[in-house]
LUMROMI-72737 format. One record per atom (N, C-alpha, C): x, y, z; atom name. Coordinates in nm, 3 decimals. Atoms other than C-alpha are relative to their C-alpha. Last residue first. Layout:
X;Y;Z;CA
...
//
This chain:
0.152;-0.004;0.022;N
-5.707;-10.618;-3.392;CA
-0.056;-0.024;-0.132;C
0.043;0.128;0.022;N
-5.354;-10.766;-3.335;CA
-0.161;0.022;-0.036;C
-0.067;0.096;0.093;N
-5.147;-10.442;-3.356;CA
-0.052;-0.092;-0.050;C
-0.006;-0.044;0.138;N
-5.373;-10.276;-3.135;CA
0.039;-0.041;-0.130;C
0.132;0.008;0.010;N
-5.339;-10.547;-2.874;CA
-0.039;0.112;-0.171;C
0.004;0.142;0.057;N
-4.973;-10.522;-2.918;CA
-0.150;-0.028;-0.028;C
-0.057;-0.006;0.191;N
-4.948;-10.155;-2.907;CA
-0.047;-0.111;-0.017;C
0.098;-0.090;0.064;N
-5.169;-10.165;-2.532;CA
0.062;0.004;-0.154;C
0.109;0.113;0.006;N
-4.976;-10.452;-2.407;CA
-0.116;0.118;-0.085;C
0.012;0.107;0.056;N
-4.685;-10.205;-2.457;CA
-0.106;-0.130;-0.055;C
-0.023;-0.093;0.183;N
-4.824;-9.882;-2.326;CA
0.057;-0.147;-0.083;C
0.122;-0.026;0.112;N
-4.940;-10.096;-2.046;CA
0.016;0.045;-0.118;C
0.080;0.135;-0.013;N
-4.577;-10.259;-1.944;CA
-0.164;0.032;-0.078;C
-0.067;0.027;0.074;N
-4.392;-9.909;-1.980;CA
-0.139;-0.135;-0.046;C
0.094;-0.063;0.063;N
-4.700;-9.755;-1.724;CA
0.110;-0.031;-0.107;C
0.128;0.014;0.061;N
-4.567;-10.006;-1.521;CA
-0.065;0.048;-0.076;C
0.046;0.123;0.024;N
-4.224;-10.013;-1.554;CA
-0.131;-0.018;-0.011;C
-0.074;0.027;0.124;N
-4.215;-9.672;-1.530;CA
-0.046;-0.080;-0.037;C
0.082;-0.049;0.079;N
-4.409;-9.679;-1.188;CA
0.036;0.036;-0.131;C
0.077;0.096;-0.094;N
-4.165;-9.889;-0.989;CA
-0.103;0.055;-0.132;C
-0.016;0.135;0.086;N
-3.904;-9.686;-1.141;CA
-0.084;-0.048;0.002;C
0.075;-0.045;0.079;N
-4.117;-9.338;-0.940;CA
0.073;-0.145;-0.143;C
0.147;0.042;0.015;N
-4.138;-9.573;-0.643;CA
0.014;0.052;-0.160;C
0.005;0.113;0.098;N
-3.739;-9.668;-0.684;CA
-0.143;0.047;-0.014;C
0.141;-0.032;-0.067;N
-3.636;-9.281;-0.684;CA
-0.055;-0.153;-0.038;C
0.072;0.094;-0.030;N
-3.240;-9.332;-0.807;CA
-0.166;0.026;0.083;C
-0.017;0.053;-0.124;N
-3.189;-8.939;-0.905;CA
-0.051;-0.132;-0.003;C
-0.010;-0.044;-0.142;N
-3.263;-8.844;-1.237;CA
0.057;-0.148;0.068;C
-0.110;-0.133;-0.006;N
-3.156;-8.915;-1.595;CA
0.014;0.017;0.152;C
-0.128;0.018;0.033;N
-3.368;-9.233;-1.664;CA
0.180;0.084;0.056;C
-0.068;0.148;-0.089;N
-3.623;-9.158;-1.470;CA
0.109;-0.030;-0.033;C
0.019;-0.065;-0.117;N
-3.700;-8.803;-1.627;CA
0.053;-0.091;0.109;C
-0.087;-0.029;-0.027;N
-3.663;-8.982;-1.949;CA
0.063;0.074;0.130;C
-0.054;0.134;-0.035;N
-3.946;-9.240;-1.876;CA
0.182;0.090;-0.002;C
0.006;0.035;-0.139;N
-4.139;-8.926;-1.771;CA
0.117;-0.079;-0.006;C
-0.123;-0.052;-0.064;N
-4.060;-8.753;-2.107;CA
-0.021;-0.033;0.147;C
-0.121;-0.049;0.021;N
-4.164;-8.980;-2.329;CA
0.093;0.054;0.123;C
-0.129;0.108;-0.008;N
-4.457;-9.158;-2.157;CA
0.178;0.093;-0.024;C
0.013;0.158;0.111;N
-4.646;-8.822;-2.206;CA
0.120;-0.086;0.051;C
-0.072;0.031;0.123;N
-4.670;-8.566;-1.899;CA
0.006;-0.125;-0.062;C
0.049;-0.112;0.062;N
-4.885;-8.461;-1.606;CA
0.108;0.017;-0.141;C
-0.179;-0.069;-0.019;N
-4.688;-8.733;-1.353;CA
-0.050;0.115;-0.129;C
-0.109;-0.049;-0.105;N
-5.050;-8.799;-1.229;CA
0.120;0.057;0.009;C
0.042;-0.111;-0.098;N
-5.245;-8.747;-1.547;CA
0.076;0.049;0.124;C
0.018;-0.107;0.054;N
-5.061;-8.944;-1.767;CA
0.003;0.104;0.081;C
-0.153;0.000;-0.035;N
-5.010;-9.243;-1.491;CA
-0.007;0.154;-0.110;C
0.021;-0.057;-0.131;N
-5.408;-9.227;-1.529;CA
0.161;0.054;0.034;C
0.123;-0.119;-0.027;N
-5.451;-9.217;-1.917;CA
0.044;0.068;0.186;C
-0.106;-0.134;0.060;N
-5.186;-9.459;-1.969;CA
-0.054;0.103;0.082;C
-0.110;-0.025;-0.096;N
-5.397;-9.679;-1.692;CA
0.078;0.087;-0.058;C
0.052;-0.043;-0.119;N
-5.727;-9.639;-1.874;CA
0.103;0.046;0.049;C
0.058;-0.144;0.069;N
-5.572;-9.708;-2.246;CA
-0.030;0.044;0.172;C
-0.140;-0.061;0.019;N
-5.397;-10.076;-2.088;CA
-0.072;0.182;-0.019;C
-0.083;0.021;-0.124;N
-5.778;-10.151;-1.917;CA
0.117;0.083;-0.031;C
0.097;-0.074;-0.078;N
-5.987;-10.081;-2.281;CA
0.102;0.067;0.141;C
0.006;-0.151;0.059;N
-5.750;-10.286;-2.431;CA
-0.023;0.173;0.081;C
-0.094;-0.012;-0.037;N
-5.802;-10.563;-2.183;CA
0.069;0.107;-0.022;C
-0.041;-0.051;-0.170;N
-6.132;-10.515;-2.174;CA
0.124;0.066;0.014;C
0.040;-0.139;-0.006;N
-6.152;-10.563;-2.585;CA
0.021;0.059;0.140;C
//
């Protein structure tokens, strides 16, 4: 349940900061300019949204 809990928190925060859904950040990376912090932060908020399906998945 934490862990859950944890992945949902961090969407939530990476949400807030780049003020848009996974979708269109990860395309925003994709398309733009090399920027590694905002890769850097992809990956991670890729990484929760994942551990966050799987957990769901498994409840």
């Amino acid at each position: 349940m934490s862990r859950l809990r944890e992945a949902k928190e961090k969407e939530a925060l990476y949400r807030r900061r780049h003020q848009q859904p996974f979708e269109a950040f990860e395309e925003t990376v994709q398309q733009g300019t090399e920027d590694f912090e905002q890769w850097d932060e992809y990956l991670e908020w890729k990484a929760y949204r994942n551990v966050r399906r799987d957990l769901e998945e498994n409840e």
